[in-house]
Structure formats: structure tokens, C-alpha cells
N, C-alpha and C positions, 0 to 999 in steps of 0.2 A: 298632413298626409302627403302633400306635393312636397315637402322640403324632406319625407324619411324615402319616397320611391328614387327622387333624386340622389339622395345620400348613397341607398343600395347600387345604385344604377354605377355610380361611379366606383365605389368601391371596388367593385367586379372589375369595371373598364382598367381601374390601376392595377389590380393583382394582376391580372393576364399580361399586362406590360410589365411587371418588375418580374414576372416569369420569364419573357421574354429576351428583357436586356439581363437577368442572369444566364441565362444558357447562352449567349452569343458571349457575353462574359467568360464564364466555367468551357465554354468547348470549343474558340476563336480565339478571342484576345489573349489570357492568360495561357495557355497550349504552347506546348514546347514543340522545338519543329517545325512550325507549320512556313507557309510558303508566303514572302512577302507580299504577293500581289494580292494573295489569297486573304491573307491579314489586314491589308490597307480596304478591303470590300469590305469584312466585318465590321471594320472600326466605321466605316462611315454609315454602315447601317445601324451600329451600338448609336453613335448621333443624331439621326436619325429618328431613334426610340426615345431620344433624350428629348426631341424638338416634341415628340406627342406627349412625354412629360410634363413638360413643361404649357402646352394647351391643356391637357387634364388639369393642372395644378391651378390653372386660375380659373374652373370652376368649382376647385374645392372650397367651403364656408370655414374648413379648420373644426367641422363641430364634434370631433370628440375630443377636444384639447390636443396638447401636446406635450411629450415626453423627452427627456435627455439622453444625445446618440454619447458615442463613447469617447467624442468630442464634449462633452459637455453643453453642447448647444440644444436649445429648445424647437426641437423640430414636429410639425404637424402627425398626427397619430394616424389620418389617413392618408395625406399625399407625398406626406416626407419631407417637404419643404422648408427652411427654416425661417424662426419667427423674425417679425418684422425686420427683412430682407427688403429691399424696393424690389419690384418688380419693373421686366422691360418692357414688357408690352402689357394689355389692358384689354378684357374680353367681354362684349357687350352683345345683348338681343339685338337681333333685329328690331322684335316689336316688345311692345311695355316698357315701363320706365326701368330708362338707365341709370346705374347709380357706380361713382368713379367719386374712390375716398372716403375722410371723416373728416368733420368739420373739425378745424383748425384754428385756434385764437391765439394770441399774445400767454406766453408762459412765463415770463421771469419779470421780473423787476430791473435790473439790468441796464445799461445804458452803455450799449458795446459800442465800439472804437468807429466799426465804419456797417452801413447795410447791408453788405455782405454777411457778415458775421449776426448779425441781427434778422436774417432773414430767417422765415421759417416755412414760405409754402409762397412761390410764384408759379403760377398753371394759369393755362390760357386750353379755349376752346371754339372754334366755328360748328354752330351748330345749325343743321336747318339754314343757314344764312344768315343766324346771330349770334353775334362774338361776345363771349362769356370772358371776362378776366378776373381770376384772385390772387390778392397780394394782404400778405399773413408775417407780420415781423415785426418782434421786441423795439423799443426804444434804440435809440443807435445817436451819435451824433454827425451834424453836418455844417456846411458854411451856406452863408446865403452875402446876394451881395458883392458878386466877386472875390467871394471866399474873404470876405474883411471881416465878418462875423459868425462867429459860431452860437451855434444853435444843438438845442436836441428836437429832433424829432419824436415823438411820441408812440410809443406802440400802438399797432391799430390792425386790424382786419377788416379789406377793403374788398369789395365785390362790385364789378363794374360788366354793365351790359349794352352794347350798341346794339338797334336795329335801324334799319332806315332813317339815317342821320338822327338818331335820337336816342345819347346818351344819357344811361341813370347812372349812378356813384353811387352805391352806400356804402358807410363807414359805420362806428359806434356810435356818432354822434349826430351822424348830418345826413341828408339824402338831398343830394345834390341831382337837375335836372337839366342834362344842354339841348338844344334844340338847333341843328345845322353845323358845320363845319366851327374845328377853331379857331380863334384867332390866330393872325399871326405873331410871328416875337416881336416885340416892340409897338406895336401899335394900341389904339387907348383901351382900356379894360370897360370891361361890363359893371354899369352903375348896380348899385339891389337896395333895395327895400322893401319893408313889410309894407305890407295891405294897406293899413292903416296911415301910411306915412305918405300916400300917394294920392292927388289930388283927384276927384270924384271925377270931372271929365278925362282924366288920362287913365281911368280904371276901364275903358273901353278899348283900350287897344289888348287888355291882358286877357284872352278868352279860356278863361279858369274857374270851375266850379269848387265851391269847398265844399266839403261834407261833412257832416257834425251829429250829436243826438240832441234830445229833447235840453242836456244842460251846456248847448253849445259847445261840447268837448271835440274839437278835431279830430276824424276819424279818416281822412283821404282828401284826392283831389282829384279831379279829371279835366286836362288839358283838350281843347279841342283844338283838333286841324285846320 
């Protein structure tokens, strides 16, 4: 019921505006005659009309499909806009959840020349105070080593979230956990080991709960501060 009053709501709100920038169209721009100064007002009012297009259009959902202009191009049947276009800006609530994209994974098998080309979705966010990054890209290859060896790097879809000195990484495979500033370059790396691998008094210094079910299956963990 909230997704068809909104649907009418705007439909309305567009027609009034392509009323609009037609008649400043048909009886300003297009007008033989008329007087320069008097033309350069209309035109930046027809702009104008275009920049509230262009706010309507990214609350339109696209929901009654889309049709082909005489371009051939597949354009929205309410808002006019043509299909997957980027957009430049991004139009969000106040309140409720916001939602910006579609998830994005590794598409090809492929093993492109450099990450550039391999890229498919780098987007970064501060939100609330906590910094959202995604990095989304095919296989590509690289050197490691001072460039003495080549490598491929792996396609992967990588989500990474800082808050209060404490980054998470997940990947497809791993979920990686840092706790405090990084290191610097060159200095000694961080030892790891399993649970299991670690002597019974040195498991006091790690303050980690595991969580499990009745057939001991790993289900979480909670780190305490």
C-alpha cells in the first residue's frame, strides 16, 4: 500500500515537471525572435527544472519497467531515465534504513593484466563515526617482492569496517580481526595461532569466548575489552 501511494505521489510530482520544462521548451528556448537576455533566463530556469528531475529520479524504484526512446535506449516508463546509467549523487532518509547499491561479487574467471582492469566495485563510507569499505574485483595479476615475482592475485569481495581502533576484514574465506593501530613497514609481524597450539598458561592473556552448540560446532566469538 506505502510502495503504490508513493508510486502515484510521484508520478503526479513528474508529469507537472515534464509539463513544465515543455512549455519553457515549445514557448522560450525553441521561439524564434525572442531576446537574448530574455532566452539565457529561460534556459537557466529549463536547468533548473532538469536539477528537480533529476532529485525526483532518484526516488523513482523504475517499477513499471522500461521502454525504448527512439534512441533505442532502455529508458524508465516513469521517470525517463535511462537504464543502468551511474548516477551522481545518491538520495537517502533521514530515518530508516538506508540502502545504497547491490551486492557485487567477482564475475569472470579472468585473470586481467593489472587491478584496474579487474576492478569492479571500490566504495568507501563514514558512517555514524564508522568507516565502511568495499573492494569487489576479478583475478588480475601482480608482483610481490620488489616486483621480482609475479603472482596472481585472486578474485575476492572484501568488506572491511573500522570502529574505535578496531578493524574487522571479511573476505570469502577469512574474517580477519585487528585490534589497535597498524604496524609499521618493516618492523616484526604478528605471530597467529590456533587455540589449540597455544600453551594453557599463555591462553590468559587472550580474553576470547568461543561460542558453539551442543555438537561443539563454532558458531561466533566475543572478544572482551
Amino acid at each position: 500500500m506505502k510502495k503504490e501511494i508513493e508510486k502515484k505521489r510521484l508520478k503526479k510530482e513528474l508529469k507537472s515537471l515534464f509539463r513544465s520544462m515543455d512549455y519553457i521548451s515549445d514557448n522560450y528556448l525553441n521561439k524564434e525572435g525572442i531576446d537574448d537576455k530574455e532566452l539565457e533566463i529561460f534556459a537557466n530556469i529549463y536547468q533548473q527544472l532538469g536539477m528537480a528531475w533529476e532529485f525526483l529520479g532518484l526516488q523513482c524504484r523504475h517499477w513499471d519497467g522500461y521502454r525504448k526512446n527512439r534512441d533505442r535506449k532502455e529508458v524508465c516508463k516513469i521517470c525517463g531515465k535511462v537504464r543502468d546509467v551511474d548516477e551522481t549523487h545518491i538520495l537517502l532518509p533521514v530515518k530508516g534504513r538506508k540502502k545504497i547499491g547491490r551486492k557485487k561479487s567477482p564475475d569472470s574467471k579472468k585473470t586481467f593484466r593489472t587491478k584496474k582492469e579487474a576492478r569492479i566495485l571500490y566504495d568507501s563510507i563514514d558512517f555514524h563515526g564508522a568507516s565502511l569499505k568495499i573492494d569487489v574485483h576479478n583475478s588480475y595479476k601482480s608482483k610481490l617482492f620488489k616486483k621480482e615475482l609475479d603472482v596472481n592475485i585472486a578474485a575476492e569481495r572484501i568488506v572491511q569496517l573500522k570502529e574505535s581502533g578496531v578493524e574487522c576484514s571479511i573476505d570469502q574465506h577469512t574474517i580477519n580481526i585487528r585490534i589497535g593501530p597498524r604496524k609499521e613497514k618493516g618492523s616484526k609481524p604478528d605471530y597467529g595461532n590456533f587455540a589449540f597450539e597455544l600453551r594453557k598458561k599463555d591462553l590468559k592473556h587472550f580474553p576470547v569466548l568461543f561460542k558453539f552448540d551442543d555438537n561443539f560446532k563454532f558458531s561466533g566469538l566475543t572478544i572482551l575489552r
